[in-house]
N, C-alpha and C positions, 0 to 999 in steps of 0.2 A: 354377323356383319357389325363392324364397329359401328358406335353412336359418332354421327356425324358433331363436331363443335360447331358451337354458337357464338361464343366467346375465347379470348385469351388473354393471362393478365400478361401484365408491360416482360415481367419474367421469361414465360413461356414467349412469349416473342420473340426476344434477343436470342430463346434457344433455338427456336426453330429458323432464325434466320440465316443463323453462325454454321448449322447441320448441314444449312442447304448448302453453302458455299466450302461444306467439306471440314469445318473447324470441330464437328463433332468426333476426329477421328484424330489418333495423335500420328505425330509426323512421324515417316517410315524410317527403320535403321537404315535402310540402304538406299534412298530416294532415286535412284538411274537409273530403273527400271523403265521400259517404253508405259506399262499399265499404268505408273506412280504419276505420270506426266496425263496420260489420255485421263487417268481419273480425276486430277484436277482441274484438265484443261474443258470436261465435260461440267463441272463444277461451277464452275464461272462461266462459263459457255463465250461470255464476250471477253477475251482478253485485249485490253484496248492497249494500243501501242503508245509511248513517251518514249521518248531519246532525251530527256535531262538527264544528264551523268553526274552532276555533282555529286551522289553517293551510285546508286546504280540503274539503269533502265529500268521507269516502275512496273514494266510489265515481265521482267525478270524479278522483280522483289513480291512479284504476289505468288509466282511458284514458290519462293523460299520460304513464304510467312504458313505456305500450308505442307513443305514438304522438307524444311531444312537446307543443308549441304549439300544440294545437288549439283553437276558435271554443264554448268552454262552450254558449253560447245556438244556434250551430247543434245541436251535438249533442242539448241537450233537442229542439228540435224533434224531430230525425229519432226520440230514443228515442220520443219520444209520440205521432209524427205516422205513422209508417210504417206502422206496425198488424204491424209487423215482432217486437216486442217489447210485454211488457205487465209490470205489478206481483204476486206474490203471495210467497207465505209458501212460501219454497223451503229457500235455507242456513239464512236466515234471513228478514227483509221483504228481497226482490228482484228485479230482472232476471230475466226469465226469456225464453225466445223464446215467442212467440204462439200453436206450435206445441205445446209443451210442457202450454198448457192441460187437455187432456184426459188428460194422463198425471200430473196432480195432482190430478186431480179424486177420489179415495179421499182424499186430504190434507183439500180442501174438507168432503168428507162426517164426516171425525173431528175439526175445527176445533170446539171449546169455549171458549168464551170463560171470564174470569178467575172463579173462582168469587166474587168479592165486588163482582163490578161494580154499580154503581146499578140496570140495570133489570132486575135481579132485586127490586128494592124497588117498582119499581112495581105500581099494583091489576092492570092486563092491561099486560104488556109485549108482549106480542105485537101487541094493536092498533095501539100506539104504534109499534113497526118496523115494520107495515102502512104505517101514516101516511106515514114516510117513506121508501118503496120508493115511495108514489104520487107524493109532491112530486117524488123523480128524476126518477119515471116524465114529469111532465107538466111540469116545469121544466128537462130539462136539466143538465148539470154544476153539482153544486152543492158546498160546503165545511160544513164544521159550522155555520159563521154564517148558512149559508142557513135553517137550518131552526128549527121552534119548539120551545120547553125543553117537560121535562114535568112534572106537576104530583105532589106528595105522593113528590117523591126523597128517600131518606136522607142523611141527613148522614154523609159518612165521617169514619172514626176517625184521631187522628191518625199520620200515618206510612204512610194509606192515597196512591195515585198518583191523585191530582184532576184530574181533566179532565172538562168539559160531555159531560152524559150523549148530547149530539147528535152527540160523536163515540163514544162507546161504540157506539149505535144504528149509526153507517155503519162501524164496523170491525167489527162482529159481522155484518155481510151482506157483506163485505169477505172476512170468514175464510171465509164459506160460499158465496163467488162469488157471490151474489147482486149485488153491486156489485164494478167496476173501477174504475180510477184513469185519469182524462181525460190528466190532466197536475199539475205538481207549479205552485203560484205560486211567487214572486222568495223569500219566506220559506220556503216549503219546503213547506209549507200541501198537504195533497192536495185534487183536485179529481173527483171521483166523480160515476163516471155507469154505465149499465145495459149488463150485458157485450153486448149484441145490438147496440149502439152502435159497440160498438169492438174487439173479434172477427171476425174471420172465421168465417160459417158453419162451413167447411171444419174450424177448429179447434175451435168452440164446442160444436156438433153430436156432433161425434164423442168416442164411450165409452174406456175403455180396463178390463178387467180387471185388480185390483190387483197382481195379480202378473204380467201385462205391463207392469204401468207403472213398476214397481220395476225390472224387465230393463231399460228400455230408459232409466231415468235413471240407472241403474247404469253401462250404455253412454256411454250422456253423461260422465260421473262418471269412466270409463276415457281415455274422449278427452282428456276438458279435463286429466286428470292427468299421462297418459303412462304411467306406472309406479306402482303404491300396493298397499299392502297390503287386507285384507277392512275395515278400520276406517279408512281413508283413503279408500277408494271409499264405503262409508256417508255418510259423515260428510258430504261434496259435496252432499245431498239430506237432510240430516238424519231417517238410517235408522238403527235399531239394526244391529247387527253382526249380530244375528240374522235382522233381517227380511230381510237384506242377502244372508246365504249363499246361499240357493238361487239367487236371480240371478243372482248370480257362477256356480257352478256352472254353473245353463243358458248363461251367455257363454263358459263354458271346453269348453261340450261343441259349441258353435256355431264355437267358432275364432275369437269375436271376443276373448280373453281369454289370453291364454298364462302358466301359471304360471311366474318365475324368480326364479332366488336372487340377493339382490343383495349385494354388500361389506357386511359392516359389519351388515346388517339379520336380526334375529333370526326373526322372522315372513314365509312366502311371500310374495312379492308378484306382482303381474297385469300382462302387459303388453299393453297396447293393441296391436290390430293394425294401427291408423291410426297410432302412434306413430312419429316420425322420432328419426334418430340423425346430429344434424351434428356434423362434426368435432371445431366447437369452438363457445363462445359468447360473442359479442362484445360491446360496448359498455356502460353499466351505466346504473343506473336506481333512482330510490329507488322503496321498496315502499309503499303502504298499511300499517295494519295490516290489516286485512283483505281483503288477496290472496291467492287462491287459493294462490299458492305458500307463504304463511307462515300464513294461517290456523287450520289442525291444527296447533300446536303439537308433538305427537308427531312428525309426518311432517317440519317444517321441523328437529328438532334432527336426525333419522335421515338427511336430505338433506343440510345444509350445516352441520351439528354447531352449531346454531345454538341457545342457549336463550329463545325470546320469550317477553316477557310485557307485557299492557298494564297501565302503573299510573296512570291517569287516576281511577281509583278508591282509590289507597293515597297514606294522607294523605301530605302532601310528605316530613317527615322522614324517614321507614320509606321512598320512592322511593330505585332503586338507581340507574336509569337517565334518566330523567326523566318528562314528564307526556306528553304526545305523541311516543312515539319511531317515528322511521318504519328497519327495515332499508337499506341501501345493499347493492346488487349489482354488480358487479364481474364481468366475465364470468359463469363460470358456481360462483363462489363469492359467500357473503355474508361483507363484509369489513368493516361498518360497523355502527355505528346511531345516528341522530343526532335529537335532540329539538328539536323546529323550531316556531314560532309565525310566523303574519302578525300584524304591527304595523300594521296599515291605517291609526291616526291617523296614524303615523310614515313610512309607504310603505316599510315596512323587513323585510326577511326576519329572524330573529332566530332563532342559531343557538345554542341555550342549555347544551347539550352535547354532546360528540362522542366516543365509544369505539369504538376499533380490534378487532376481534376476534382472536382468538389467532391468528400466524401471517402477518397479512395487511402487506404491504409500504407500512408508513406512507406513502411517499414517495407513490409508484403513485396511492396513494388518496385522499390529500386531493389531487393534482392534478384526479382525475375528479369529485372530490366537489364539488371548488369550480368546475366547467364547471355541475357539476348545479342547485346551488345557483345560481347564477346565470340559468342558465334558466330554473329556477321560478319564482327570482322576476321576470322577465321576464312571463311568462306569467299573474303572478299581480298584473301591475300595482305592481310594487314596485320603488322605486329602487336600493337598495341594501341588500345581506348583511351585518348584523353579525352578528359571532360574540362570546359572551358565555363 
């Protein structure tokens, strides 16, 4: 029986954390395989959804960073088509596996929709989401444009979030599983249909007690980490810290959970018992912003002393970094961050600017950086990289 650990230094963390999320393995020659997709998408467990395009959908750019030049349109398929994975409100709107279903279902039950949405203005809102539970019911996948408006809606105030009250209606039965997601259109458009559709029995059927269902996303939340503190295994399923503890606790009394001290880290952390420890970690990869390994902020500066932040939302001037900045990895250091747009009039990757991190071997890294670049945009239908 192996000796259980006690400790890990700052090293051994970044490796086991980079394993967990599948970086210990190098990217496949042929990545369109259904197994290359199920084995990352099991990897990350939550793929969280973003529709910013200004370079690509970051939940299509975290397939790429672990699997290369993959077939975009196979992979929708397989995510939509396999009945392998489904859509809900996990980190955040995402990926989740199929199985997962009933271990969210306390989530479902405490979903409240925005307190100022339109059909609270209606005379019966309730008939009116009847209405359309029956049109899915007897039509099939349908999108907001399928369905009809409703009569005597308030006008919002300015500065309210405007969208047709027929998508209010399917993401309020959305939050409360009453509707799934068929498949996503070419625009991004969801297509909603009745979970009995597109569920398995096996997962749809079956309950879970809320405080099994916290252990066992908690569980998940250890895998797909590796190594995290009580506020980094939360945060994977967006749990409070508090709702979080006893879970952790019953995984630490189970032996799925081992507490160690890590270099550098002031708070306990947990180490998965599925966790691997390779030697080293090879090849590099740009990040998403929202990849699991950079996500938590807290957890990505405690890992790779790394400070992220997204300023897509800070007006240009006050930008330190730029508008879309994605990390660059480098073994099992982050050594980069570079703010990237596709120019699709142009067919041009544009690489608007580029900062080194403290420490990191300029040389080293714009070599791997401009292999990387280059494959993206490869991949992305793009002639050529300029850097601005």
């Amino acid at each position: 029986m192996p000796r259980r650990r006690t400790s890990l230094s700052a090293s051994e963390a970044r490796r086991v954390a980079l394993a967990a999320q599948g970086f210990d393995r190098p990217r496949p020659a042929k990545p369109n395989d259904a197994r290359h997709f199920r084995r990352a998408l099991h990897a990350i467990g939550v793929l969280q959804l973003d529709f910013v395009n200004v370079l690509i959908p970051a939940h299509f750019l975290m397939l790429w960073s672990r699997l290369g030049g993959y077939d975009r349109q196979r992979f929708e398929r397989f995510l939509y088509n396999s009945r392998e994975f489904t859509e809900q409100w996990a980190h955040e709107a995402s990926i989740v596996r199929a199985s997962d279903w009933p271990l969210l279902e306390y989530r479902r039950k405490a979903w409240r929709p925005w307190k100022h949405n339109p059909l609270e203005s209606l005379e019966d809102p309730e008939d009116y989401l009847r209405c359309i539970l029956e049109q899915v019911a007897a039509d099939g996948g349908v999108t907001a444009n399928d369905l009809p408006a409703a009569d005597s809606v308030k006008r919002g105030k300015p500065g309210d979030w405007h969208r047709p009250i027929q998508r209010w209606a399917l993401e309020h039965h959305f939050g409360r599983g009453q509707l799934c997601v068929r498949r996503r259109r070419s625009n991004f458009q969801r297509v909603y249909d009745l979970p009995e559709r597109l569920i398995d029995d096996e997962h749809r059927l079956r309950s879970a007690i809320e405080s099994d269902a916290r252990r066992e996303l908690l569980r998940q939340s250890a895998e797909s980490l590796g190594v995290g503190t009580l506020h980094d295994l939360a945060d994977y399923y967006r749990m409070t810290a508090r709702d979080a503890a006893r879970g952790v606790e019953a995984l630490v009394e189970e032996g799925a959970l081992t507490p160690v001290a890590v270099e550098g880290w002031k708070d306990t952390a947990y180490l998965s018992n599925q966790a691997r420890f390779p030697r080293s970690i090879k090849g590099a990869s740009l990040l998403s912003p929202f990849d699991p390994v950079v996500w938590f902020r807290p957890r990505a500066e405690r890992l790779f002393d790394f400070d992220y932040r997204i300023e897509i939302y800070v007006p240009e001037a006050k930008r330190k970094w730029g508008y879309y900045v994605l990390p660059f990895r480098l073994g099992d250091r982050i050594v980069a961050r570079v703010d990237l747009k596709a120019d699709r009039s142009e067919k041009t990757l544009l690489v608007r600017s580029l900062h080194f991190e403290t420490g990191a071997d300029q040389e080293e890294t714009e070599s791997a950086l401009q292999d990387e670049l280059g494959a993206l945009a490869d991949w992305l239908d793009l002639e050529s990289v300029s850097y601005g």
